[in-house]
N, C-alpha and C positions, 0 to 999 in steps of 0.2 A: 435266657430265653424270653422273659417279659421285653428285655429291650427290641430283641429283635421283632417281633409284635409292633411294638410302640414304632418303629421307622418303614414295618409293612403297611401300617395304617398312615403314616405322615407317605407315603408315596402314592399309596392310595388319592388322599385329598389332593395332592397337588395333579399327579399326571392322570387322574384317572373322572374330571370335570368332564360335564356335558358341552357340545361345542358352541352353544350361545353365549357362555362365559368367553372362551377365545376370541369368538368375533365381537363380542361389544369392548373387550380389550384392543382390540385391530383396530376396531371404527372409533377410539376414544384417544389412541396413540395416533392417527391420520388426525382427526381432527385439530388436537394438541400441534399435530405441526404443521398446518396447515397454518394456524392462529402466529404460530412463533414465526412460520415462514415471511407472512405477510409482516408481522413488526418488526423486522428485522428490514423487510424492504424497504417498510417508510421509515424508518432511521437511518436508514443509509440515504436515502433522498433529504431529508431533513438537516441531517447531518454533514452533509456533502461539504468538504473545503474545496473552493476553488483555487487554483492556481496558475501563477501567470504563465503562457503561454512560450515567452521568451526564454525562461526557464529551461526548458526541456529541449528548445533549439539548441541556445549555446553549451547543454550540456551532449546534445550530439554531435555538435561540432570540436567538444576535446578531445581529447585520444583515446580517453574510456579504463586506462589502467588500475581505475581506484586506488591508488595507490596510496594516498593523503599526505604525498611530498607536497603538497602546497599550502599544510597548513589545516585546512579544512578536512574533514571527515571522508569524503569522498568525491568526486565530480559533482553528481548535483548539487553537495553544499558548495562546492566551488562556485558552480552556476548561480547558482541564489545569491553569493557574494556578489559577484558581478552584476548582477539586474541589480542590486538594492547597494549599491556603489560601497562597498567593503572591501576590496579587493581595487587596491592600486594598479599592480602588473601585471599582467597577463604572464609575463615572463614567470611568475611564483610556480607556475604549473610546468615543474621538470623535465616530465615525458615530453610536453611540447614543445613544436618545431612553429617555424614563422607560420608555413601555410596555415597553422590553426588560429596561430594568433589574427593572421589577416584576415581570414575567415571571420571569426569572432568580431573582429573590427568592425567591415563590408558589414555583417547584419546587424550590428547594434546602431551602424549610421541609419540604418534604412528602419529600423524599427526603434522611435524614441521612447521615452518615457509619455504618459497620459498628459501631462503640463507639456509634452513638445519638447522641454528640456535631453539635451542629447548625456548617455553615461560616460562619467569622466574616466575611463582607465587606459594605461597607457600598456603597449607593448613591455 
């Protein structure tokens, strides 16, 4: 019997507050995320890795399989191999077919490297 007392009273304290406590808990959790909201935005601006642009071409110009018959972990490490001249053959990448390769070609002639220097990989 005392117990049951003793957990009428603990439900008491907790559900049975006046509603100024509820709202200064509302407006102390908004605030708290408003604070996190914003640090979070400028680390992620702060933070930010750029990435080359090329990148993300030649990785839409592969066939997209993921597969990782070429070695690499998926197409865009494929891609990354190829902008940053790791990747000899174009051929290493299974699924593809010429059109991709020439593809691949056609935009690596027309977009070089920053020195101007063109990417050495061959079909």
């Amino acid at each position: 019997m005392r117990r049951l007392s003793k957990l009428r009273l603990y439900h008491q304290a907790i559900f049975r507050r006046r509603g100024g406590d509820l709202m200064s808990a509302i407006v102390t959790l908004g605030i708290m995320g408003a604070i996190l909201g914003l640090g979070l935005a400028f680390a992620a601006e702060v933070l930010k890795v750029e990435t080359d642009p090329r990148v993300t071409a030649v990785k839409d110009l592969l066939p997209g399989y993921e597969c990782g018959a070429c070695g690499f972990p998926g197409c865009l490490a494929f891609a990354e191999g190829i902008i940053e001249n790791e990747v000899e053959r174009l051929s290493d990448c299974k699924p593809g077919k010429d059109q991709h390769y020439n593809a691949i070609l056609a935009y690596l002639k027309d977009h070089p490297n920053k020195d101007g220097s063109l990417i050495n990989v061959k079909k």
